[in-house]
SETI-403319 format. One record per atom (N, C-alpha, C): residue in three letters; z, x, y. Coordinates in steps of 0.1 Angstrom, whole numbers, padded with zeros to 4 digits, always signed. Each point is the difference from the previous one (the first is absolute). Layout:
ALAZXY/...
//
This chain:
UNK-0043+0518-0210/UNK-0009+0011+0000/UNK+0009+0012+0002/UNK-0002+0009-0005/UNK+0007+0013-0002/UNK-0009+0014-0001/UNK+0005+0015+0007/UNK-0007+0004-0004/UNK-0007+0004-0010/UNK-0013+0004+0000/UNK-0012-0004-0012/UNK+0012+0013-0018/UNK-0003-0012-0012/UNK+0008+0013-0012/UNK-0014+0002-0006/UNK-0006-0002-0001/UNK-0011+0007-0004/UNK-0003+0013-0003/UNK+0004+0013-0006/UNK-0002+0014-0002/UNK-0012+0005+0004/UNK+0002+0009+0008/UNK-0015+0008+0004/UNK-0001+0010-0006/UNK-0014+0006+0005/UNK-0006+0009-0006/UNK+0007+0012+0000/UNK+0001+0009-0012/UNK+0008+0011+0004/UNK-0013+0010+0010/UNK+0015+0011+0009/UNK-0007+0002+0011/UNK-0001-0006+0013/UNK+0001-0014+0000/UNK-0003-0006+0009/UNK+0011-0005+0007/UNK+0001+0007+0015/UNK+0019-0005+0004/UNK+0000-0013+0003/UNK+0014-0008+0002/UNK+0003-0010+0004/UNK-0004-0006+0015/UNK+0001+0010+0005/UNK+0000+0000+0015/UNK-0003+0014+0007/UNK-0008-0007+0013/UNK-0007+0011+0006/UNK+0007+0010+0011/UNK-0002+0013+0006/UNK+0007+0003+0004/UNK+0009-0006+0009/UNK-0007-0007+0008/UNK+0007-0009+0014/UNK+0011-0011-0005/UNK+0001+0002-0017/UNK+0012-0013-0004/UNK-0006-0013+0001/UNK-0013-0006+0000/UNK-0006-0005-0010/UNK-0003-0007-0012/UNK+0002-0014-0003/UNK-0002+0004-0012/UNK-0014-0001-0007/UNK-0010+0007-0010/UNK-0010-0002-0006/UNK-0003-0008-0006/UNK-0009-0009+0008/UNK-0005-0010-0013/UNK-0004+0005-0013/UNK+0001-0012-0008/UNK-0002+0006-0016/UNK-0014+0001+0003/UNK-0006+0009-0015/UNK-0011-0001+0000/UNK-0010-0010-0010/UNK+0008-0004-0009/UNK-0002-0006-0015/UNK+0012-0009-0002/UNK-0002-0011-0008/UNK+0011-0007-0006/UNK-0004-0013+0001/UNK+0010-0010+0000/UNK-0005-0011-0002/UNK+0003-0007+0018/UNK-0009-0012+0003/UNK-0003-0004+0010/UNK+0012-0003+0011/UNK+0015-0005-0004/UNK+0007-0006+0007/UNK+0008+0014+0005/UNK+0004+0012-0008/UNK+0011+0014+0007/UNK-0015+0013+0008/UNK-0010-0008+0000/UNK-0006+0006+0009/UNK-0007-0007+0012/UNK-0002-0007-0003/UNK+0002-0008+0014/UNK+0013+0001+0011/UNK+0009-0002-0005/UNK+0017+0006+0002/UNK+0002+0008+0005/UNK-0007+0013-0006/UNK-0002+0010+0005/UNK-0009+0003+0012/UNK-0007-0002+0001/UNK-0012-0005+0011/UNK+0008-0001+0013/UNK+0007-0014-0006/UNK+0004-0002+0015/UNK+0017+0009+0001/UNK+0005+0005-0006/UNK+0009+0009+0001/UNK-0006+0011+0008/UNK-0011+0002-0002/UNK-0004+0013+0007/UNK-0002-0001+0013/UNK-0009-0017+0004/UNK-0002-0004+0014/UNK+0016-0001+0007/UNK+0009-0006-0008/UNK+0015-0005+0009/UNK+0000+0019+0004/UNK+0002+0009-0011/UNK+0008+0016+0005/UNK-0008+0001+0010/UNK-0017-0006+0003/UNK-0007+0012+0007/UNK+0002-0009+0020/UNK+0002-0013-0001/UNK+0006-0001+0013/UNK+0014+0005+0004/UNK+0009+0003-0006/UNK+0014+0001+0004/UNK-0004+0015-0002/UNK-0006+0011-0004/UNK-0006+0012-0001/UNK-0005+0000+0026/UNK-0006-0008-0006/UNK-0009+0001+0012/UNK+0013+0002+0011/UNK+0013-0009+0001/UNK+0008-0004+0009/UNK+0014+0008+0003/UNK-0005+0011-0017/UNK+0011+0011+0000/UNK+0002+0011+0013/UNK+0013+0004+0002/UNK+0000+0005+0017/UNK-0001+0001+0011/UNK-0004-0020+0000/UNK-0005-0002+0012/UNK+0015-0009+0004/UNK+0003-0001+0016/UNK+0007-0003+0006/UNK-0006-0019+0004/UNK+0010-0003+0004/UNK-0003-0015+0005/UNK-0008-0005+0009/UNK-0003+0008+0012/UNK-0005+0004+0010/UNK-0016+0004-0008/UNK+0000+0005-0004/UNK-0014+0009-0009/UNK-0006-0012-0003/UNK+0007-0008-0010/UNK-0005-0013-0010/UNK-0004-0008+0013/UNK+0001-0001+0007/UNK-0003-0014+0009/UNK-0013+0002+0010/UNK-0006+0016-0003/UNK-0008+0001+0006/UNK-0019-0004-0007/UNK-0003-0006+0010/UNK-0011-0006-0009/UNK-0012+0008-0002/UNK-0008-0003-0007/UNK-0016+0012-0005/UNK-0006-0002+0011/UNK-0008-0011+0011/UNK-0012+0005+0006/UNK+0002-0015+0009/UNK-0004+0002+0015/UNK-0001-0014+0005/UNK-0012-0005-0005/UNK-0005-0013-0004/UNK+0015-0008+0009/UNK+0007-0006-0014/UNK+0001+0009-0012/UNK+0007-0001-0009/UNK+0017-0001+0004/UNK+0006-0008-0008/UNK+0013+0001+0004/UNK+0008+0001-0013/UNK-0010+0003-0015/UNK+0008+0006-0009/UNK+0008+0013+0000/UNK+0009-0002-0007/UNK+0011+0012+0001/UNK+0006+0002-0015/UNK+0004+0012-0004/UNK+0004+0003-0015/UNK+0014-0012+0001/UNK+0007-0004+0013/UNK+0014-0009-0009/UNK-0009-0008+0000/UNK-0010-0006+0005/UNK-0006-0016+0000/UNK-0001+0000-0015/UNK-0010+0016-0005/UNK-0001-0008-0010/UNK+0006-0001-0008/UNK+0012+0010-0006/UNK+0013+0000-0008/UNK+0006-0015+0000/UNK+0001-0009+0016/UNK+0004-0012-0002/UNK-0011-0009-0005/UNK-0015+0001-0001/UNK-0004-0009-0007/UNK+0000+0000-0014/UNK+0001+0013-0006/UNK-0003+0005-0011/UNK+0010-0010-0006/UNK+0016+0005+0003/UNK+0009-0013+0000/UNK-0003-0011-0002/UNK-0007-0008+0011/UNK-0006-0013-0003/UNK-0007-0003-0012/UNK-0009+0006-0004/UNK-0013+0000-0008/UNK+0008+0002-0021/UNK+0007+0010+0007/UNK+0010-0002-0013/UNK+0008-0016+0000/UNK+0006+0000+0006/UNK+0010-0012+0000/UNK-0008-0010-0005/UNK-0015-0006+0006/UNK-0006-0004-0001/UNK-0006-0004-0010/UNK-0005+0008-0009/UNK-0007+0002-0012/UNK+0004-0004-0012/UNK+0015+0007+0001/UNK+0010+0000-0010/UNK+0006-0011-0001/UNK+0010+0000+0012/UNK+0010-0016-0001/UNK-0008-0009+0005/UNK-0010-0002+0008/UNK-0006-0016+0003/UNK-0009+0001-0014/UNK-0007+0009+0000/UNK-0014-0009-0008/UNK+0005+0004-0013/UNK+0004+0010-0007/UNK+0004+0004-0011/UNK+0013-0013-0008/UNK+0005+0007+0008/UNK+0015-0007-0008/UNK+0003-0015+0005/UNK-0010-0003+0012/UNK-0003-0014+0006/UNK+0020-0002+0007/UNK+0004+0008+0005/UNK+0011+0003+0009/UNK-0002-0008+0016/UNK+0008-0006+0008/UNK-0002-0001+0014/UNK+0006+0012+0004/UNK-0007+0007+0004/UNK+0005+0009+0013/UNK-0004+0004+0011/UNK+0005-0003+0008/UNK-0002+0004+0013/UNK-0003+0013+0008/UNK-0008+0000+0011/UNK-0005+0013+0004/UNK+0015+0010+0002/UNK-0004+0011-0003/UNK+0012+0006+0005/UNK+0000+0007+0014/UNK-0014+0003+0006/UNK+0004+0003+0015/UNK-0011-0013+0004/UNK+0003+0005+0018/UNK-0005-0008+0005/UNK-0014-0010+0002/UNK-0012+0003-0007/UNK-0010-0009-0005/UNK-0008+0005-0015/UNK-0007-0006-0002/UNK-0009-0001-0013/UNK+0001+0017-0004/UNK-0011+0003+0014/UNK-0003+0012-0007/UNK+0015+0009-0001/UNK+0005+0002+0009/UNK+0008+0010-0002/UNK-0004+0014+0011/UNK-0007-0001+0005/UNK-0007+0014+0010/UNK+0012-0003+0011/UNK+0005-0012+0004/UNK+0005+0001+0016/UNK+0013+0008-0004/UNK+0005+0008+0009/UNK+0010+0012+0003/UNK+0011-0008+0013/UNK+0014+0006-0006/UNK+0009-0008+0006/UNK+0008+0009-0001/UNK+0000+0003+0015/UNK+0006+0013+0006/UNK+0014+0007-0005/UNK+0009-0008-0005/UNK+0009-0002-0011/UNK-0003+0005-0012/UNK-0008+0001-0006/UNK+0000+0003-0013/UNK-0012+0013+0002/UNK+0007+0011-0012/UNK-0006+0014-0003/UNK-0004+0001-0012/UNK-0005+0011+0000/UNK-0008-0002-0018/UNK+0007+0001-0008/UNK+0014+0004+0003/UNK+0006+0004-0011/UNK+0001-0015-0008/UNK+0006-0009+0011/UNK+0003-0015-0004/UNK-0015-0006-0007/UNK-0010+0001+0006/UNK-0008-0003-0007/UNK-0006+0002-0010/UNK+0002+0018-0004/UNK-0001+0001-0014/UNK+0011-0007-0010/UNK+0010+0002+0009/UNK+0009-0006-0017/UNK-0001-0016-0003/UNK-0007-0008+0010/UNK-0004-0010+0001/UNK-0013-0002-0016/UNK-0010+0007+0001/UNK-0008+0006-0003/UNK+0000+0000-0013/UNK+0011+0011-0005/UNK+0003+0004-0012/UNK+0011-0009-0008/UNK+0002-0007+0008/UNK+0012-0010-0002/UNK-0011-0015-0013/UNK-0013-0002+0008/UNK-0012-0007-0002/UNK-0006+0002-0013/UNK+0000+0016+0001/UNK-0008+0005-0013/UNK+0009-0001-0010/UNK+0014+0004-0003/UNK+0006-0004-0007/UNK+0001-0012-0005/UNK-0001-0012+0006/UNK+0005-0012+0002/UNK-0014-0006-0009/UNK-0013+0005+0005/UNK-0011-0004-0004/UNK+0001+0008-0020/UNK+0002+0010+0008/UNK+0000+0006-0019/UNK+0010-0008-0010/UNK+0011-0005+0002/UNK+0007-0011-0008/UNK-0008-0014-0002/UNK-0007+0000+0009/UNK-0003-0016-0003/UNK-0020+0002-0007/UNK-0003+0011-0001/UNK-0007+0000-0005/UNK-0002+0013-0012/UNK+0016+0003-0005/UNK+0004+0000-0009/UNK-0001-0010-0016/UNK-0008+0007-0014/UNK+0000-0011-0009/UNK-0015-0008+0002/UNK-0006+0005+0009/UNK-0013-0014+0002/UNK-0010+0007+0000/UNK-0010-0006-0014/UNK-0013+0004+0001/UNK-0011-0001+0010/UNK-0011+0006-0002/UNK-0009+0004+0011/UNK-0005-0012+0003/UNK+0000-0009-0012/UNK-0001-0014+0000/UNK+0004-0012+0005/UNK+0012+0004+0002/UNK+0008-0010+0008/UNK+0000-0006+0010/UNK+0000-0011+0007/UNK-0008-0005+0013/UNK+0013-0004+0007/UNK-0002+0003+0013/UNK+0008-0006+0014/UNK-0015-0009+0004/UNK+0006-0005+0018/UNK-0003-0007+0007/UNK-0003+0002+0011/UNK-0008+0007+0009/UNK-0006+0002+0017/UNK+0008-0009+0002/UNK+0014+0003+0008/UNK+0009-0010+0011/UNK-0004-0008+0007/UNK-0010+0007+0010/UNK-0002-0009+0013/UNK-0018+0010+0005/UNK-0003-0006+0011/UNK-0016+0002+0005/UNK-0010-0002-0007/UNK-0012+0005+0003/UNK-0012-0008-0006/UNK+0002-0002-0012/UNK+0006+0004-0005/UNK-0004+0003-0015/UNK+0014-0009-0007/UNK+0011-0005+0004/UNK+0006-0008-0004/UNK+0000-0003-0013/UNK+0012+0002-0007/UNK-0001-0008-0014/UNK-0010+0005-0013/UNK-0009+0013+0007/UNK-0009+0006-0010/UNK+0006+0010-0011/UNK+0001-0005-0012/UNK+0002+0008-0010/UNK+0000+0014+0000/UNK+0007+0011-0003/UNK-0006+0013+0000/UNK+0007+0004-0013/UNK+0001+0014-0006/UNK+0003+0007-0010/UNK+0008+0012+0003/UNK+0009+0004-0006/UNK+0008+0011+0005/UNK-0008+0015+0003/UNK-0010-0003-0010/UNK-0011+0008+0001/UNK-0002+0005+0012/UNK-0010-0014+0006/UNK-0006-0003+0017/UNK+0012+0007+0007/UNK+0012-0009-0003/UNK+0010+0011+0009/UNK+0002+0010+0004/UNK+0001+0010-0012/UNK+0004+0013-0004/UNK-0015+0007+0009/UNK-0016-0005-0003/UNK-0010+0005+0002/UNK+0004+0000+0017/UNK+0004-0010+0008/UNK-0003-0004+0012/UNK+0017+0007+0010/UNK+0003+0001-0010/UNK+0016+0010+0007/UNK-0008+0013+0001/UNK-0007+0005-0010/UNK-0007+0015+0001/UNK-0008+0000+0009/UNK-0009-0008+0004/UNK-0011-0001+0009/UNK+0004-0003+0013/UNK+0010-0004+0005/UNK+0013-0001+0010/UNK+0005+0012+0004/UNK+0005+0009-0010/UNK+0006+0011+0002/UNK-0010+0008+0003/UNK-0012+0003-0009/UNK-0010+0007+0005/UNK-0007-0001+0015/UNK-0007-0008+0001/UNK-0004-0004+0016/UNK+0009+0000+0012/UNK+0015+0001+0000/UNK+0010+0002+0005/UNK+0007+0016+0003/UNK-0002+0010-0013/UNK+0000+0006-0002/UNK-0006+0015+0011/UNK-0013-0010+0000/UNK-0012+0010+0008/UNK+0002-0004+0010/UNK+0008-0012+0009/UNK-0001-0002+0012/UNK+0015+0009+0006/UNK+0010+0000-0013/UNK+0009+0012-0001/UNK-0004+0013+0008/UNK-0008+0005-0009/UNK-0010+0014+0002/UNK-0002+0001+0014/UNK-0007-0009+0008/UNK-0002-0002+0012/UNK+0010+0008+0011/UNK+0008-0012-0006/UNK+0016-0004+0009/UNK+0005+0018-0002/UNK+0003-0001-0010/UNK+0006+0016-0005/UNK-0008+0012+0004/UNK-0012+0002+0006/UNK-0005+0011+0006/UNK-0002-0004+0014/UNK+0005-0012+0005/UNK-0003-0001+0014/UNK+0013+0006+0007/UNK+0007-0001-0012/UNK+0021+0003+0008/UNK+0003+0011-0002/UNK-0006+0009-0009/UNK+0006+0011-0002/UNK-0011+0009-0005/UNK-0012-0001-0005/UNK-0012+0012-0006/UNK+0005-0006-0017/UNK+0002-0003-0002/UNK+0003-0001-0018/UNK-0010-0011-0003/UNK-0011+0010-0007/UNK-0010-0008-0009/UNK+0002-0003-0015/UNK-0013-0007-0004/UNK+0002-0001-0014/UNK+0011-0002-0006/UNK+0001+0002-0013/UNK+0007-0002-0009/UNK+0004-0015-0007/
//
């Protein structure tokens, strides 16, 4: 996966003021989907811009104990996840300390965790490089074991990940500093 080549509309920029990138609006199904979730990855590392390590670890609301690194490190997870277990049918192992990826270890800062992160997305974009929307991995492990999916389901369920994640971002990001939306 790469970003989306698909030519847009004249007029219509690339990217939004905040650096951003715009999803397409038109084209064919697989470089907008791509884009989709290109927009969700900018719009949490957006969220985590200028914030200090100290900042990131502070959580939205008791007796919540999410925090913008928690979820940078799951996000991590959920990629690794997706891509190299069920996609490319890869063993890999968690990279922090459990499933989800929320627990925080006093040792590591965001910075480590973003490049952890982006290290993922990359990693994921190669291996699902070349592969139609058609193409089917495997649910690794839990209920769902062994259930067929489509890169499609992937792609759809990475966006809807980022999204719902995104907004708990929003949260996090106006509880630490006043910065809404976007």
């Amino acid at each position: 996966m790469t970003t989306p080549q698909t030519p847009r509309s004249p007029g219509i920029p690339e990217t939004l003021p905040d650096g951003r990138p715009i999803p397409l609006l038109t084209g064919p199904e697989l470089p907008m989907l791509e884009s989709w979730l290109d927009f969700h990855r900018a719009t949490l590392e957006l969220k985590c811009r200028g914030l200090d390590d100290t900042q990131v670890r502070l959580p939205s609301a008791e007796p919540s104990s999410l925090t913008l690194l928690g979820l940078v490190q799951h996000l991590a997870e959920v990629e690794r996840n997706w891509c190299r277990r069920v996609v490319a049918g890869l063993d890999a192992p968690l990279v922090f300390d459990e499933e989800t990826g929320y627990a925080l270890d006093p040792g590591r800062g965001l910075e480590e965790a973003l490049d952890v992160w982006r290290r993922e997305i990359a990693r994921g974009r190669e291996l699902l490089a070349g592969r139609a929307l058609e193409d089917t991995g495997r649910i690794a492990d839990g209920p769902m074991a062994g259930v067929e999916v489509s890169v499609r389901w992937v792609l759809i369920h990475l966006i809807e990940e980022y999204a719902r994640h995104n907004g708990h971002a929003d949260i996090l990001r106006e509880r630490i500093d006043g910065t809404a939306g976007v």
